[in-house]
C-alpha positions in Angstrom: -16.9 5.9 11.6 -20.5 5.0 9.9 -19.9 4.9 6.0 -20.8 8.7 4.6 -23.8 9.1 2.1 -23.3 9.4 -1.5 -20.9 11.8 -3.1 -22.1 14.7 -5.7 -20.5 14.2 -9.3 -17.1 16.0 -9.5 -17.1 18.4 -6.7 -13.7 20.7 -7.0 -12.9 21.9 -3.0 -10.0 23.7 -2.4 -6.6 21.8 -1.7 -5.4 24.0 1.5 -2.9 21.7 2.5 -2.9 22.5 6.1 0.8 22.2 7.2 1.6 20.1 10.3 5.4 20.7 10.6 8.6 19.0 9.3 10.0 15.9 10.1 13.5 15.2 10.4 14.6 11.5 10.9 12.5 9.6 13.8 11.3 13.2 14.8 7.6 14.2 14.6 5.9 15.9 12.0 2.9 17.5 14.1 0.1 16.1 16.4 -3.0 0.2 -16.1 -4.6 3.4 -17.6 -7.9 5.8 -16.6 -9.8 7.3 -19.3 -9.0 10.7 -18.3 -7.0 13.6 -20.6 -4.0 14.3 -18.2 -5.2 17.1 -15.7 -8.4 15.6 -14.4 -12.1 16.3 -15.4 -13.1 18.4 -18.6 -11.9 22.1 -18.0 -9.2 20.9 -15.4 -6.1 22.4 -14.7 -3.6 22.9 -17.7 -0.7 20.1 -17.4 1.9 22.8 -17.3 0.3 24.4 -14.5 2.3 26.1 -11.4 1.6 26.8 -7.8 -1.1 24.1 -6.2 -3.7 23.1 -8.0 -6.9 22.5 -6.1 -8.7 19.2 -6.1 -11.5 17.5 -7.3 -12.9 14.5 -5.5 -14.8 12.2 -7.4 -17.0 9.1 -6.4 -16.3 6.5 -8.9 -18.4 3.6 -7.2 -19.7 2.2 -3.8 -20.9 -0.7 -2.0 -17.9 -2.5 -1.3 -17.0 -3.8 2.0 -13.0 -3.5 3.2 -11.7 -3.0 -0.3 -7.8 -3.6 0.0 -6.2 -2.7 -2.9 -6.8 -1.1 -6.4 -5.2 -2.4 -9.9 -6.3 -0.1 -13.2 -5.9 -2.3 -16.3 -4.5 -1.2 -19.5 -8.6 -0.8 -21.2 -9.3 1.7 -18.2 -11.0 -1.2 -16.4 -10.3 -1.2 -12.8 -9.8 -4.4 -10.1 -10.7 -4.3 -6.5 -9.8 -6.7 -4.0 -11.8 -6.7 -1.2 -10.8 -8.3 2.5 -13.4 -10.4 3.1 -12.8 -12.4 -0.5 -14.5 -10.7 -3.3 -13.1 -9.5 -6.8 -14.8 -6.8 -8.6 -14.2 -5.4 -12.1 -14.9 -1.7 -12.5 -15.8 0.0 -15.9 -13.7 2.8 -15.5 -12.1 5.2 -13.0 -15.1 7.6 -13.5 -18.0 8.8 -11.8 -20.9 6.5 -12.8 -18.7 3.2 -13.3 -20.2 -0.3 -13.6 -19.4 -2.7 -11.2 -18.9 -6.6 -12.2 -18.5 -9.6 -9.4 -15.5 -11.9 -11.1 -15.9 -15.6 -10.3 -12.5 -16.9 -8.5 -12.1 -19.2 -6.2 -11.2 -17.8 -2.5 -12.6 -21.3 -0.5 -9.1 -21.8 0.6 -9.2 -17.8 2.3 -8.6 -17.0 5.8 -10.7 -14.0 6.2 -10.2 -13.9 9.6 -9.4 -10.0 11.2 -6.5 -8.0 9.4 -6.6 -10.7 7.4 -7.7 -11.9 3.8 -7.8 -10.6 0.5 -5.2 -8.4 0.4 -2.5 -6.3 -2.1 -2.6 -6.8 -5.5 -0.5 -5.5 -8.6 -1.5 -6.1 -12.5 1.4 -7.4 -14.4 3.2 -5.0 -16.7 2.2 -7.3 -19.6 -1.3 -7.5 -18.8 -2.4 -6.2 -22.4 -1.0 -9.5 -23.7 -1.0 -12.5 -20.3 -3.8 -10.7 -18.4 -2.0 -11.7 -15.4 -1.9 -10.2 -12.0 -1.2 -11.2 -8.6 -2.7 -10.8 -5.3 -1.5 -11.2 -1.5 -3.7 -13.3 0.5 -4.2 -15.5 3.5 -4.1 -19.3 2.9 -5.9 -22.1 4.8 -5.4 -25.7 4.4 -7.3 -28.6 6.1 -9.1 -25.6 7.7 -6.3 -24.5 8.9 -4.5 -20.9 9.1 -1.5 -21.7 6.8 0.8 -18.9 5.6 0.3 -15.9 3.5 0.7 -16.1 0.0 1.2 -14.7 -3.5 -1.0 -15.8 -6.3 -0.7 -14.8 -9.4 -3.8 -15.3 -11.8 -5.4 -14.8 -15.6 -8.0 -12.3 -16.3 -11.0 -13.9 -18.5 -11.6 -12.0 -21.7 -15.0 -11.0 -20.7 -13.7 -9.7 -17.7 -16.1 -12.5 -15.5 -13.9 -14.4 -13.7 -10.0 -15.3 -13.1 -8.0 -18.5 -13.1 -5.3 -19.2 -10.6 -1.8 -19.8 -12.8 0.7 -19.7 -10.0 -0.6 -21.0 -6.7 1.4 -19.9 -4.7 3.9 -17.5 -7.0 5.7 -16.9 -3.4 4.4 -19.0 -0.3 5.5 -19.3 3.4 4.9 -15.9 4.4 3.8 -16.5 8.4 0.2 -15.8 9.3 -1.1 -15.4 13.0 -4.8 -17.5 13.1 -6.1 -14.3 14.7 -4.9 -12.0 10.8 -3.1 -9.8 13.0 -0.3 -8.1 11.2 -1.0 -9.8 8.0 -0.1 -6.8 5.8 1.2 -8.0 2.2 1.4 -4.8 -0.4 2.7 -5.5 -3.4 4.0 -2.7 -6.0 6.5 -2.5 -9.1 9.6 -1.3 -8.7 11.3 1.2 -11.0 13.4 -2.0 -12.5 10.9 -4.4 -12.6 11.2 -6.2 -9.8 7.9 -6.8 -7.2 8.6 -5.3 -3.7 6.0 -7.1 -1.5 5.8 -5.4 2.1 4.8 -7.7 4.8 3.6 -7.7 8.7 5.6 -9.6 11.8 2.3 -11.3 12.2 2.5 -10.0 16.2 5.7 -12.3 17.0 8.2 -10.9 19.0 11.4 -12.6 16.8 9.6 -12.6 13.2 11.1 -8.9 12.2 15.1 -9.5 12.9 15.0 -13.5 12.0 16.2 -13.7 8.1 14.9 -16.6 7.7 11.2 -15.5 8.6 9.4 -13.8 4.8 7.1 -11.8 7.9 8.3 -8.2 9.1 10.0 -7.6 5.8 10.0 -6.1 2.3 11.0 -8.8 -0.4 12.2 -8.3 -3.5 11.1 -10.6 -6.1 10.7 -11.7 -9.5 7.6 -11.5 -11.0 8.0 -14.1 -13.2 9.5 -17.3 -11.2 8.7 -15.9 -7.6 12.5 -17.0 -7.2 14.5 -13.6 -5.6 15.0 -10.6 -7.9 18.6 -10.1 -9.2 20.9 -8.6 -7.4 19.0 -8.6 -4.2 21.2 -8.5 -0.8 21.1 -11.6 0.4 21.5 -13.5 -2.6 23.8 -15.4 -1.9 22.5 -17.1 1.4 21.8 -20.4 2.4 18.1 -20.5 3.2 16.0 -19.7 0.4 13.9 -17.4 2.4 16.9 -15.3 3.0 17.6 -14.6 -1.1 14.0 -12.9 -1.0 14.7 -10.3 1.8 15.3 -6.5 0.7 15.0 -5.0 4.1 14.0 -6.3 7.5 13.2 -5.1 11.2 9.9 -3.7 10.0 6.3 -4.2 12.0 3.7 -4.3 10.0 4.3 -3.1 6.3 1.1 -1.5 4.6 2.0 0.6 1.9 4.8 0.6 -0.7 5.4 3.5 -3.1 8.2 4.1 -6.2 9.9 7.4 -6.3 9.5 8.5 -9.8 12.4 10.2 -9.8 14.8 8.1 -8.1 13.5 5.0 -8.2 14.1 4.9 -4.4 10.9 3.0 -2.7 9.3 3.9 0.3 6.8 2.1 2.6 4.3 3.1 4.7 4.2 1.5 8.3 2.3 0.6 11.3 3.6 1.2 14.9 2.4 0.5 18.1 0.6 2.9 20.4 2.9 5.3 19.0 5.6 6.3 16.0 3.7 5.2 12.5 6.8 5.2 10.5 7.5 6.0 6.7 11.1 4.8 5.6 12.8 5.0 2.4 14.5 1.1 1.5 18.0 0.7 1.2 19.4 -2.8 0.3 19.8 -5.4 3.2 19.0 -2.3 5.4 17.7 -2.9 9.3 14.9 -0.6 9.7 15.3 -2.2 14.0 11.9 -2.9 14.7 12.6 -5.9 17.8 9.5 -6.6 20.3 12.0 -10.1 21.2 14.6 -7.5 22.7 17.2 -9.7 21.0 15.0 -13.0 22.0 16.1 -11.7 26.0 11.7 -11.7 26.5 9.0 -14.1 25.4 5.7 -12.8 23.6 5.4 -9.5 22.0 6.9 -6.4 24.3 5.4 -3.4 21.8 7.1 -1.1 24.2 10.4 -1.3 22.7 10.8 1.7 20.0 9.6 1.5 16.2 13.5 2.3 15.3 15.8 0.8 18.2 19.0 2.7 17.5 20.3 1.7 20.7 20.1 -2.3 20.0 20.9 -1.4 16.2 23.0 1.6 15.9 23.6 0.8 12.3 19.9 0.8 11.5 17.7 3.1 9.3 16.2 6.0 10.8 13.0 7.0 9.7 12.0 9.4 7.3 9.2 10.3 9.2 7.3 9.4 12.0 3.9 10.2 14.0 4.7 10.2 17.2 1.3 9.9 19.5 -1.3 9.6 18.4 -0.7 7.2 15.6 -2.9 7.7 12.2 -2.3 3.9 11.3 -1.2 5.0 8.1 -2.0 2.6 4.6 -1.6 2.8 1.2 1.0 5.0 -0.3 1.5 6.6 -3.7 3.8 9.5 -5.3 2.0 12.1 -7.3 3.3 12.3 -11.2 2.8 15.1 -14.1 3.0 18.3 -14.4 -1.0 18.6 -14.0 -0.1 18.3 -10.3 2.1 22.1 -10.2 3.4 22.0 -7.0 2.2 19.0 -5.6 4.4 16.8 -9.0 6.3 15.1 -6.8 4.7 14.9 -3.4 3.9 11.4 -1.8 0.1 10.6 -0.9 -0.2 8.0 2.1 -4.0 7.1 3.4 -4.5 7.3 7.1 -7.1 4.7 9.1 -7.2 5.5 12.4 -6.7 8.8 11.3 -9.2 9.1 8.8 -7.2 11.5 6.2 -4.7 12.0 3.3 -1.1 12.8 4.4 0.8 14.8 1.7 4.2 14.3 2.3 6.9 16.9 0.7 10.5 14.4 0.3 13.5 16.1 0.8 16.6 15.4 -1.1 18.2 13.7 1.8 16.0 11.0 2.2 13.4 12.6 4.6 9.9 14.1 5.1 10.0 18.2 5.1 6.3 19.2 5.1 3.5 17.1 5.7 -0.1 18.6 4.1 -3.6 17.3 5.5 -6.1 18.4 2.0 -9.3 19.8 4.3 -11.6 17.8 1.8 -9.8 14.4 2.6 -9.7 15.0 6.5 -12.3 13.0 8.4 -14.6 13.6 5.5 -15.1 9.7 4.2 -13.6 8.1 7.2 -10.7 5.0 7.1 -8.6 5.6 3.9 -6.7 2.1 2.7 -5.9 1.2 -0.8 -3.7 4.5 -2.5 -2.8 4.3 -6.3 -1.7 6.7 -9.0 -4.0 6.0 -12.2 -1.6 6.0 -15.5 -3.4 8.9 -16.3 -2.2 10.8 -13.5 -5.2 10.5 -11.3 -5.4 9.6 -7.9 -7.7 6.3 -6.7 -8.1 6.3 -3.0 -10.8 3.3 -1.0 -12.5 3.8 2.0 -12.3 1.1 4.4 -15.6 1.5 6.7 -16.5 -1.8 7.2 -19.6 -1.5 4.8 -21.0 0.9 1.9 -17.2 1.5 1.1 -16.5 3.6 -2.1 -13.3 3.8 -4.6 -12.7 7.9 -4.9 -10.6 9.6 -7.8 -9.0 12.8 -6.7 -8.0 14.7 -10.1 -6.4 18.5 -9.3 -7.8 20.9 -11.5 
């Protein structure tokens, strides 16, 4: 879809969720800090409001091309990594922001299809280290390489960053095409980084344990070694102590459950059956295009869940069905500003071109999705999705070109 023209200033629309059924496991559901008070835009909604709220949707700044991921910093400032190797500071997570090109060093990037510049997360600590770390593909000698964590310092003044750990966590596969080269990186409740990843479109990536691709990791943040307490701890290849989950195709969003503290991820399938699961340790989420290494290549016919191959694996909390939306980013709504909505995980749709608002149930699965009419087809291919400390919503467009970070704030 051609990138849409300019937004107006703070344009509150109506948040009719349109409701497109409920999903019970592997069923189908139909078809830093901003500067902000808590509650959105002056004369928002009152933070102990009830009912839904509707929503205002903001454009905060444009021109990017593919921005991946979106990191607010503990000033208001916001980073934005963009596919094709570009770093940009934002002023703030307003309307009217200033944009700033950081200087880093990407020469070594494979920006090659559905890869490049990738996830990112700004280190708790960033007030003090002005850390943070990014996914990204890694050439060397020219070379596709692996994907990689990097974890890098922030220049005072904001113009450029240093690389610190190079790589934090390496030996991720890559494909030389980029295909499946998702790498989202987010918090967890505890501390730890979960890092979702992509199979890289080989058949026996997702069920080999000693493969980082098709795979959430667990990780620590500060030595890239494995997180404590992680389920495979105590195995023999290294790669193995970094594994959370496994059997997963092509990871693109992970989200925190305030709440609980469970996290959830947001996944590709194939022609069919976009998935979003909720993790459990050393779980098999029984993604397996190798049929148990029985065919060569990559059969994408074999199901997104394969419960008949692994009957001990972990159904989904919800899925799409056909058509897939090739869902993205994901992010759980916090404060009461939200009313109803407190609560509710956000995950972006590409193909589909929307915001899915996804009601969790206290068993672990989907029970109303919402489509906002505002965020439906309206700025086309949705990505990055991030919950501002402040409560607002930051959401990229992923066009191709003229691509703009949005703030959603319910009022």
């Amino acid at each position: 879809m051609a990138p849409m023209r300019r937004a107006s200033a703070a344009v509150a629309v109506a948040a009719a969720l349109v409701l497109v059924g409920c999903a019970e496991p592997g069923s189908v559901a139909g078809g830093g800090a901003g500067n902000s008070p808590a509650g959105g835009p002056e004369g928002g909604a009152d933070p102990t409001r009830t009912g839904t709220p509707d929503l205002a949707v903001t454009e905060v700044a444009s021109g990017f091309a593919n921005p991946w991921d979106i990191g607010v910093l503990p000033d208001g400032q916001v980073l934005i990594t963009e596919r094709e190797g570009r770093l940009t500071l934002l002023s703030e997570a307003e309307e009217g922001a200033t944009t700033t090109d950081v200087a880093a060093d990407f020469d070594d990037l494979l920006a090659e299809g559905e890869g490049g510049l990738l996830g990112m997360v700004v280190h708790p600590d960033f007030a003090q280290t002005r850390r943070f770390t990014t996914c990204q593909t890694h050439t060397e000698g020219g070379q596709a390489d692996d994907v990689r964590l990097v974890t890098w310092e922030l220049a005072a003044d904001g113009g450029s960053a240093a690389r610190l750990a190079d790589p934090l966590v390496g030996g991720l596969p890559l494909n030389p095409s980029g295909r499946h080269s998702g790498c989202r990186p987010t918090l967890a409740a505890d501390g730890a980084l979960l890092v979702g990843t992509g199979d890289t479109a080989r058949g026996d990536v997702p069920q080999d344990l000693t493969s980082l691709g098709g795979k959430v990791l667990r990780v620590d943040l500060e030595t890239g070694g494995p997180a404590a307490g992680n389920p495979f701890a105590d195995a023999a290849d290294p790669a193995q102590r970094l594994i959370y989950t496994y059997g997963h195709r092509n990871v693109q969003g992970v989200a925190v459950q305030p709440e609980t503290g469970d996290a959830w991820t947001a996944e590709h399938g194939p022609s069919t059956d976009d998935e979003v699961n909720v993790l459990r340790p050393g779980g098999n989420y029984g993604w397996d295009p190798s049929q148990g290494g029985t065919v060569g290549g990559y059969d994408e016919s074999v199901p997104m869940t394969d419960l008949e191959r692994f009957p001990d694996a972990v159904p989904a909390a919800w899925s799409s069905g056909s058509p897939v939306e090739a869902l993205s980013g994901a992010a759980f709504l916090s404060g009461p500003q939200w009313g109803d909505l407190d609560g509710t995980l956000v995950v972006g749709a590409l193909r589909g071109e929307k915001l899915l608002f996804m009601t969790p149930g206290p068993d672990g699965t989907v029970t109303e999705v919402g489509i906002p009419d505002e965020l439906d087809g309206t700025y086309g291919r949705l990505r990055a999705v991030r919950l501002a400390p402040d409560g607002a919503l930051l959401v990229s467009t992923s066009n191709g070109s003229d691509d703009r970070i949005l703030r959603i704030d319910p009022v």
